[in-house]
BAMIZA-133751 format. One record per atom (N, C-alpha, C): atom name; chain; x, y, z; residue in one letter; residue number from 1. Coordinates in steps of 0.001 Angstrom, whole numbers. Layout:
BEGIN
<atom:CA, kette:A, c1:X, c2:Y, c3:Z, rest:a, nr:NUM>;
...
END
This chain:
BEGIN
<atom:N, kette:A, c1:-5205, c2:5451, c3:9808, rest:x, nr:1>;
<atom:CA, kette:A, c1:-5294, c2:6583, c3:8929, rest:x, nr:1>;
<atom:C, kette:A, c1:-6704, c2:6656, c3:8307, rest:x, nr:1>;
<atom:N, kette:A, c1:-6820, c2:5727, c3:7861, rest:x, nr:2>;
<atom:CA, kette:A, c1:-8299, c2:5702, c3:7062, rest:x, nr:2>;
<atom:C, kette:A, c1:-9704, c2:5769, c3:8267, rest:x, nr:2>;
<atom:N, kette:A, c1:-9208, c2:5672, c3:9779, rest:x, nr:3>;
<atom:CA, kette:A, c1:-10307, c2:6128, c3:10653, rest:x, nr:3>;
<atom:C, kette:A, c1:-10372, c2:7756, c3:10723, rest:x, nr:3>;
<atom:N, kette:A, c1:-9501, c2:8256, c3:10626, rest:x, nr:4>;
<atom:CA, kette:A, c1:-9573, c2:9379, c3:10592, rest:x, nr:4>;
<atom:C, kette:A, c1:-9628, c2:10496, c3:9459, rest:x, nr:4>;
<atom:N, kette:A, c1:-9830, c2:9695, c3:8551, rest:x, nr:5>;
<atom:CA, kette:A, c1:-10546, c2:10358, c3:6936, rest:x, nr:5>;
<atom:C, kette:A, c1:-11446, c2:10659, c3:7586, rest:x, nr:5>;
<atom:N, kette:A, c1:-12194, c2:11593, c3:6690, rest:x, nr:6>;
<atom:CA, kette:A, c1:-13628, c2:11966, c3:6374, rest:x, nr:6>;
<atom:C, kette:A, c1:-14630, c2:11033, c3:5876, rest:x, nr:6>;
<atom:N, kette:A, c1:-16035, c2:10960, c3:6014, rest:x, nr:7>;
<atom:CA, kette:A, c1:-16608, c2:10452, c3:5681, rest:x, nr:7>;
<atom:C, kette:A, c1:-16777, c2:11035, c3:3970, rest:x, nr:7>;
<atom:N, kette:A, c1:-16558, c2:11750, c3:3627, rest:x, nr:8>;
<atom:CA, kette:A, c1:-16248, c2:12280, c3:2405, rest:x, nr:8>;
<atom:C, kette:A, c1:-15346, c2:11183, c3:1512, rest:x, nr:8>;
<atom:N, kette:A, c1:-13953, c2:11038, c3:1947, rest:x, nr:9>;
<atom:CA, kette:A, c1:-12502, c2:10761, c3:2113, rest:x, nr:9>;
<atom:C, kette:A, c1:-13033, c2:9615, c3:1512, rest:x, nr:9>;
<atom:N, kette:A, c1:-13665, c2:8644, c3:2365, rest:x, nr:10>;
<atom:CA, kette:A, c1:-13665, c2:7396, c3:2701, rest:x, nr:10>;
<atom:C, kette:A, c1:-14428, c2:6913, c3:1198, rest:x, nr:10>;
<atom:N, kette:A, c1:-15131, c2:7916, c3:532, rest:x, nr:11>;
<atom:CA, kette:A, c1:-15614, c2:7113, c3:-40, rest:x, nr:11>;
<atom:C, kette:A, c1:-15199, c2:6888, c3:-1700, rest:x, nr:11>;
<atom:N, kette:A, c1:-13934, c2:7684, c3:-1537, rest:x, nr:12>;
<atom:CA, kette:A, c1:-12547, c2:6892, c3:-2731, rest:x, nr:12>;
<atom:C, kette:A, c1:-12250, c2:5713, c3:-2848, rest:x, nr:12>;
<atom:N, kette:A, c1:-12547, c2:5328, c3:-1293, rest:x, nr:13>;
<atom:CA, kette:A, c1:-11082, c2:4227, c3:-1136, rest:x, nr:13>;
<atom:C, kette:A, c1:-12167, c2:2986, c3:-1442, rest:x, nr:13>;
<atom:N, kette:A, c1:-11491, c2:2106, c3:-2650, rest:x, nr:14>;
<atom:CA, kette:A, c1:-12092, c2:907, c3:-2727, rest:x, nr:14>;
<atom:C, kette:A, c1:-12238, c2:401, c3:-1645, rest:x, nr:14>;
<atom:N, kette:A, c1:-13315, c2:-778, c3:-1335, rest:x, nr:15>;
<atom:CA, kette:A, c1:-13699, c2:-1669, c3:-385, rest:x, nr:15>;
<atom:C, kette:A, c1:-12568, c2:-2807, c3:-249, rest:x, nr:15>;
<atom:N, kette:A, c1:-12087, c2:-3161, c3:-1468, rest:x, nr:16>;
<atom:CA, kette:A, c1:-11132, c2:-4096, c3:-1411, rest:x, nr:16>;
<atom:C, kette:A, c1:-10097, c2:-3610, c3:-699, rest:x, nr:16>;
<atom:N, kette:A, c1:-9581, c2:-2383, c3:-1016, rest:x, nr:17>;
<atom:CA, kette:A, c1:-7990, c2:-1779, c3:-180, rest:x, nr:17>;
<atom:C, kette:A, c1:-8512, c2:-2308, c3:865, rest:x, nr:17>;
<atom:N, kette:A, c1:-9329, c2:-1467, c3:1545, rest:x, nr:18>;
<atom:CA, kette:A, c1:-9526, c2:-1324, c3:3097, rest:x, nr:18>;
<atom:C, kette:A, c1:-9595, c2:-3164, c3:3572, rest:x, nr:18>;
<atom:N, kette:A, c1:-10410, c2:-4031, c3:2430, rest:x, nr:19>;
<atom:CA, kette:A, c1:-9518, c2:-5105, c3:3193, rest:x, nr:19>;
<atom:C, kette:A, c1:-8421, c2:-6243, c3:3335, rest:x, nr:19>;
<atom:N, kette:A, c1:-8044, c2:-5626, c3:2273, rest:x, nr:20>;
<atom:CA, kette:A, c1:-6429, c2:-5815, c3:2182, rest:x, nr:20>;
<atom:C, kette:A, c1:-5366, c2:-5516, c3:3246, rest:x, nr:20>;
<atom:N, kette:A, c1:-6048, c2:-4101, c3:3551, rest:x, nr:21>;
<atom:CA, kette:A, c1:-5423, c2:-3209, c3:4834, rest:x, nr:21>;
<atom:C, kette:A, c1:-5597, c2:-3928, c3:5927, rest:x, nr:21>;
<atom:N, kette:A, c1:-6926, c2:-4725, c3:6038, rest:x, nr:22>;
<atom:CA, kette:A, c1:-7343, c2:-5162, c3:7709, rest:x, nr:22>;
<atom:C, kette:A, c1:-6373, c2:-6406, c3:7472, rest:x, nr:22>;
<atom:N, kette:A, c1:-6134, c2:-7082, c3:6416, rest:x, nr:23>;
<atom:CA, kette:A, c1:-5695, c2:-8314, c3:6786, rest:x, nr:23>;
<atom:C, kette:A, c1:-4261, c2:-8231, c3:6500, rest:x, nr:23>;
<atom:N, kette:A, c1:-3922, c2:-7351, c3:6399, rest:x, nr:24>;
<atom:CA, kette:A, c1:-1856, c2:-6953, c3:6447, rest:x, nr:24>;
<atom:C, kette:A, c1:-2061, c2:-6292, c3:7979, rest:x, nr:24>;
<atom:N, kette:A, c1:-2864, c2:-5347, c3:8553, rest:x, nr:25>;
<atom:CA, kette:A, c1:-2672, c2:-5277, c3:9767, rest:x, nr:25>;
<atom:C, kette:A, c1:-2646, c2:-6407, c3:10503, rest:x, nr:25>;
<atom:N, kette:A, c1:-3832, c2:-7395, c3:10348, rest:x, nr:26>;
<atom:CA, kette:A, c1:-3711, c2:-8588, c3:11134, rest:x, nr:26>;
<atom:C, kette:A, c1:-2276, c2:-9598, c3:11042, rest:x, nr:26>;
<atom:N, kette:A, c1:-2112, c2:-9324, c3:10232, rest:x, nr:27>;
<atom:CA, kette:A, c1:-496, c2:-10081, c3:10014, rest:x, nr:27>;
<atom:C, kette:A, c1:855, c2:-9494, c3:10457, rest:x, nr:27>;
<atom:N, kette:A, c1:498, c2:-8241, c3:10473, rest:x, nr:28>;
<atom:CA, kette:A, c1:1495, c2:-7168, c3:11450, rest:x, nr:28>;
<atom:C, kette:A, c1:1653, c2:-7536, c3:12434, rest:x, nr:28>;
<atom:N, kette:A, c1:307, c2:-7368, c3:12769, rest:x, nr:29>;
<atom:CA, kette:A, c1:232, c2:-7712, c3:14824, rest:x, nr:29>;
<atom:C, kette:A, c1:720, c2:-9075, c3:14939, rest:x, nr:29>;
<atom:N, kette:A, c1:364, c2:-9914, c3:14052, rest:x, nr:30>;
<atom:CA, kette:A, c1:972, c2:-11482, c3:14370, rest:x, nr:30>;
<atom:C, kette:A, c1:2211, c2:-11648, c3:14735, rest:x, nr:30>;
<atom:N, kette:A, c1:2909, c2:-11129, c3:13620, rest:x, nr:31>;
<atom:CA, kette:A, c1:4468, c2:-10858, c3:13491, rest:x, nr:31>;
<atom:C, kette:A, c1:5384, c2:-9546, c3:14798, rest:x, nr:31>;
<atom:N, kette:A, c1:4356, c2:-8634, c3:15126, rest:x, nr:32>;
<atom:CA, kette:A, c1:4898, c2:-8190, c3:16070, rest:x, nr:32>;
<atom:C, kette:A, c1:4967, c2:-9040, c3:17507, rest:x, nr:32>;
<atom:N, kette:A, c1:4164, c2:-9875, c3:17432, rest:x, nr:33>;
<atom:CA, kette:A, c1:3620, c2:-10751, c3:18607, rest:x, nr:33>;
<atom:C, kette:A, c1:4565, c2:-11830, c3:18935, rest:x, nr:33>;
<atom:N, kette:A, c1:4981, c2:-12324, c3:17296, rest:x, nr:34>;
<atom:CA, kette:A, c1:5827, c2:-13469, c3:17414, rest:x, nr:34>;
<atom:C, kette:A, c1:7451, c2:-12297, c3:17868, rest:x, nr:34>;
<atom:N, kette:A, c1:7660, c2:-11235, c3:17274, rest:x, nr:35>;
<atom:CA, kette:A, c1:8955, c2:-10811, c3:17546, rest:x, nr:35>;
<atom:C, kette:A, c1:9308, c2:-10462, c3:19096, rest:x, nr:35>;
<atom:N, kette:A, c1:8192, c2:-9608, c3:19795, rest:x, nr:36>;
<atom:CA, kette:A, c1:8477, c2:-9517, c3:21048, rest:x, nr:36>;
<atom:C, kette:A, c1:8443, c2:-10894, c3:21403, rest:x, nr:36>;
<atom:N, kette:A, c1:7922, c2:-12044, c3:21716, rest:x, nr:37>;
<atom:CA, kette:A, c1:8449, c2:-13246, c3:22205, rest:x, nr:37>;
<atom:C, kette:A, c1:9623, c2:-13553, c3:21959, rest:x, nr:37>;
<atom:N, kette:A, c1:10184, c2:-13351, c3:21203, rest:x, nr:38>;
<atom:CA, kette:A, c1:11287, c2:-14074, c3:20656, rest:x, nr:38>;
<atom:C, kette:A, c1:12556, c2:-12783, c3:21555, rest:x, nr:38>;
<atom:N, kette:A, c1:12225, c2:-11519, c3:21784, rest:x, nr:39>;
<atom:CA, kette:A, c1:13164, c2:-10454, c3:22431, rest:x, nr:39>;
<atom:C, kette:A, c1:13133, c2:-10856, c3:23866, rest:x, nr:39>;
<atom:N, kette:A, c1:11917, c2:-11353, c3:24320, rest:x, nr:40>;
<atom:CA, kette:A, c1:11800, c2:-11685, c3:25876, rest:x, nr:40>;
<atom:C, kette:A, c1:12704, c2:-12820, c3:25844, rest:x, nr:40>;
<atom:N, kette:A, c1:12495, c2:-13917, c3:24672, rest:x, nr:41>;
<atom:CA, kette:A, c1:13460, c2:-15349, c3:25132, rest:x, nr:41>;
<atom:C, kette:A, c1:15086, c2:-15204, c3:25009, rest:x, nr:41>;
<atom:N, kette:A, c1:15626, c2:-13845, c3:24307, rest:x, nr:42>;
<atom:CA, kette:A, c1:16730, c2:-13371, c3:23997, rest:x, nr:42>;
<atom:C, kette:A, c1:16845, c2:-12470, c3:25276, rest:x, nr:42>;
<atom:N, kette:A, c1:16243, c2:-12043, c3:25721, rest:x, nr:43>;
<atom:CA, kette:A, c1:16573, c2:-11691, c3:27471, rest:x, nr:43>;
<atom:C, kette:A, c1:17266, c2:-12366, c3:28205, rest:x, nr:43>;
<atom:N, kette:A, c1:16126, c2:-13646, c3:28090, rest:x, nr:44>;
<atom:CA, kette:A, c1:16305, c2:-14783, c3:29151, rest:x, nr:44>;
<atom:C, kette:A, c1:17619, c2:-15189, c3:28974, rest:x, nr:44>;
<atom:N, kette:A, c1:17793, c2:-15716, c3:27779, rest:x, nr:45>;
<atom:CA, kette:A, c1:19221, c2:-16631, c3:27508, rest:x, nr:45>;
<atom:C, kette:A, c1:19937, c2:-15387, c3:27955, rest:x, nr:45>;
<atom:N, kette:A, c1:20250, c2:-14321, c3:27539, rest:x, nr:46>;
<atom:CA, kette:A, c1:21540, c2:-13381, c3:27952, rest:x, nr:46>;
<atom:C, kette:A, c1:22027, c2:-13237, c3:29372, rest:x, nr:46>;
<atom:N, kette:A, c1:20616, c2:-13389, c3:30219, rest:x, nr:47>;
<atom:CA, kette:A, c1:20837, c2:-13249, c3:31492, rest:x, nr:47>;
<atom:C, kette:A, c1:20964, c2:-14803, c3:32114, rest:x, nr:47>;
<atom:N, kette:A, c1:20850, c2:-15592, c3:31126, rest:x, nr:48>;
<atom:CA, kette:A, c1:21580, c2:-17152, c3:31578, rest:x, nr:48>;
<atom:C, kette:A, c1:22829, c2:-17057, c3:31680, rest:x, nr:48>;
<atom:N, kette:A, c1:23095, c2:-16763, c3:30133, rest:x, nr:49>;
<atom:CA, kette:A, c1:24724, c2:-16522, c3:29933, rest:x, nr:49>;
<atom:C, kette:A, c1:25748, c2:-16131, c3:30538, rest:x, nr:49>;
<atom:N, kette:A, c1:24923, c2:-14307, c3:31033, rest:x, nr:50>;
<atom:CA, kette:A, c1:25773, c2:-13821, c3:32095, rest:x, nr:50>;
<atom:C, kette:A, c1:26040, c2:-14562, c3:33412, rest:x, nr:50>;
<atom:N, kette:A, c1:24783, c2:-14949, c3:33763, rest:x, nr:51>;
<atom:CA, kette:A, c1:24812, c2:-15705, c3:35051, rest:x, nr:51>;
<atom:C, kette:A, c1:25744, c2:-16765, c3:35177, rest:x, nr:51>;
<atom:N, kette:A, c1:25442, c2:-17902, c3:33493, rest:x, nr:52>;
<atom:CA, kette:A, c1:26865, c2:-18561, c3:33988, rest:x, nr:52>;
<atom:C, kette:A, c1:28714, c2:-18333, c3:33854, rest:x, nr:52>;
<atom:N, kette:A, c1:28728, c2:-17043, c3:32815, rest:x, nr:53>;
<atom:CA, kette:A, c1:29384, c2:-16745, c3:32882, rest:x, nr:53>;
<atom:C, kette:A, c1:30215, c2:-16592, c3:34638, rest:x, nr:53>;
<atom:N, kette:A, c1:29326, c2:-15086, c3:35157, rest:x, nr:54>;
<atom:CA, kette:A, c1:29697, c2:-15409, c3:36484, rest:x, nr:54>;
<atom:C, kette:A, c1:30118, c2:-16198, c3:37505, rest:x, nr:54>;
<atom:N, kette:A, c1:29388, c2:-17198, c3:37353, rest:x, nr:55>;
<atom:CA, kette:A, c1:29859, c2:-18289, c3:38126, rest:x, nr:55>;
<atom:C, kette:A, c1:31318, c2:-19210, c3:37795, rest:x, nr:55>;
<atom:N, kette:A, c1:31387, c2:-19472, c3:36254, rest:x, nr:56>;
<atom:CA, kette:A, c1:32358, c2:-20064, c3:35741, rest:x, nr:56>;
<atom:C, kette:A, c1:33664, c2:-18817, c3:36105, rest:x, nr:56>;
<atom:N, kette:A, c1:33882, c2:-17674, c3:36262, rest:x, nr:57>;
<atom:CA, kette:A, c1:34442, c2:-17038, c3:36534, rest:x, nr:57>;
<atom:C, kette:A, c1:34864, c2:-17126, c3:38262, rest:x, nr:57>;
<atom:N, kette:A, c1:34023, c2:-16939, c3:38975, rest:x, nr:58>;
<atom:CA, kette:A, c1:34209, c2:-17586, c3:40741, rest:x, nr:58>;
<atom:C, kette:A, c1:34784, c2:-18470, c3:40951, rest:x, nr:58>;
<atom:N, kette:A, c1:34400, c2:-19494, c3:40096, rest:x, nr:59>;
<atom:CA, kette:A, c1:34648, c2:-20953, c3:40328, rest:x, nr:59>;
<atom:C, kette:A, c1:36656, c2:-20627, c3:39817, rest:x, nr:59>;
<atom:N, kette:A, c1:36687, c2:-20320, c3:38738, rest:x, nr:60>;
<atom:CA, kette:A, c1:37937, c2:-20204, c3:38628, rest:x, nr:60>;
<atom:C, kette:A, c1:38404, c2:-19399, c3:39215, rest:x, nr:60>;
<atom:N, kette:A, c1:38159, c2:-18008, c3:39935, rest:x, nr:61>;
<atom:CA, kette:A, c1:39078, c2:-17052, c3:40975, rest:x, nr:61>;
<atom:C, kette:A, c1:39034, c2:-18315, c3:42422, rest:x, nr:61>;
<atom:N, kette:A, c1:38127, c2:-19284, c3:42398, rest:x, nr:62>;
<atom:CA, kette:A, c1:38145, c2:-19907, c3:43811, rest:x, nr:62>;
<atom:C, kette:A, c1:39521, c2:-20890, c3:43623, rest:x, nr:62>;
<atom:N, kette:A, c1:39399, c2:-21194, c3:42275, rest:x, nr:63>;
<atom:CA, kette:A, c1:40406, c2:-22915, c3:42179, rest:x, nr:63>;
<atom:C, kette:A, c1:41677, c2:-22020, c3:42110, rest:x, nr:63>;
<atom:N, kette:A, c1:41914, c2:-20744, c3:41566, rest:x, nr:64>;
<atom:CA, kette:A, c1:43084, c2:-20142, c3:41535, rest:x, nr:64>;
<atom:C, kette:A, c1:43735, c2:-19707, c3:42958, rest:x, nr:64>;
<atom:N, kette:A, c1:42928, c2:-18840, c3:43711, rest:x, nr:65>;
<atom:CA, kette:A, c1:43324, c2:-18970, c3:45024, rest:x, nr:65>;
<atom:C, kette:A, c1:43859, c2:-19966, c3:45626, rest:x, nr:65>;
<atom:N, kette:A, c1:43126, c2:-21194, c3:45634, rest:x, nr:66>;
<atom:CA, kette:A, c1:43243, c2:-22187, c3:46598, rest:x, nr:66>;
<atom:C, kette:A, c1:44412, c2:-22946, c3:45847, rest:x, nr:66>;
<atom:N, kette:A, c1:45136, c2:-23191, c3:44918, rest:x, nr:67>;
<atom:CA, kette:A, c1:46418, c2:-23390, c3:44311, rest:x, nr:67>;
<atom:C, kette:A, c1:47157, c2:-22794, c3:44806, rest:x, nr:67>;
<atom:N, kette:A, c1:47298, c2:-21794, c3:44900, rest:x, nr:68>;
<atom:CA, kette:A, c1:48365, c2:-20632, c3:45730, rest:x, nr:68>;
<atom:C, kette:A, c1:48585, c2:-20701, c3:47041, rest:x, nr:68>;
<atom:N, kette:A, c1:47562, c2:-21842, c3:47448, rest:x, nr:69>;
<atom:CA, kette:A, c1:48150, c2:-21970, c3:49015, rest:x, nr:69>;
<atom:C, kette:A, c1:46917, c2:-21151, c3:50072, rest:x, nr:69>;
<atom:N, kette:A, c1:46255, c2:-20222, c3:49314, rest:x, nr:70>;
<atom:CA, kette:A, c1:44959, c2:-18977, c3:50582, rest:x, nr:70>;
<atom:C, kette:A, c1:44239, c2:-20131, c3:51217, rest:x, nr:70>;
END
């Protein structure tokens, strides 16, 4: 926002805001950085889960069949 002030604009804004501003952005991006990691590793596990789900599911349609005599 403040790139696209005026050079007029700009020259309200204390020096301090603006770097207050740079260093809460920098902590933004940190925190966005750490959250998408943490959504990719919540991928992963879900598609573990499912996966073993699946299998633990086979495994039991296999042991159930084969009780029954197929």
């Amino acid at each position: 926002m403040y790139d696209s002030m005026s050079m007029y604009a700009r020259t309200f804004v204390d020096k301090s805001v603006i770097e207050k501003l740079v260093e809460l952005k920098e902590l933004a991006d940190k925190f966005n950085t750490n959250v998408e990691g943490e959504q990719e590793n919540n991928k992963v596990e879900e598609t573990n889960e499912t996966n073993q789900t699946s299998n633990n599911e086979n495994q039991t349609g296999e042991s159930t069949n084969n009780s029954t005599g197929e």
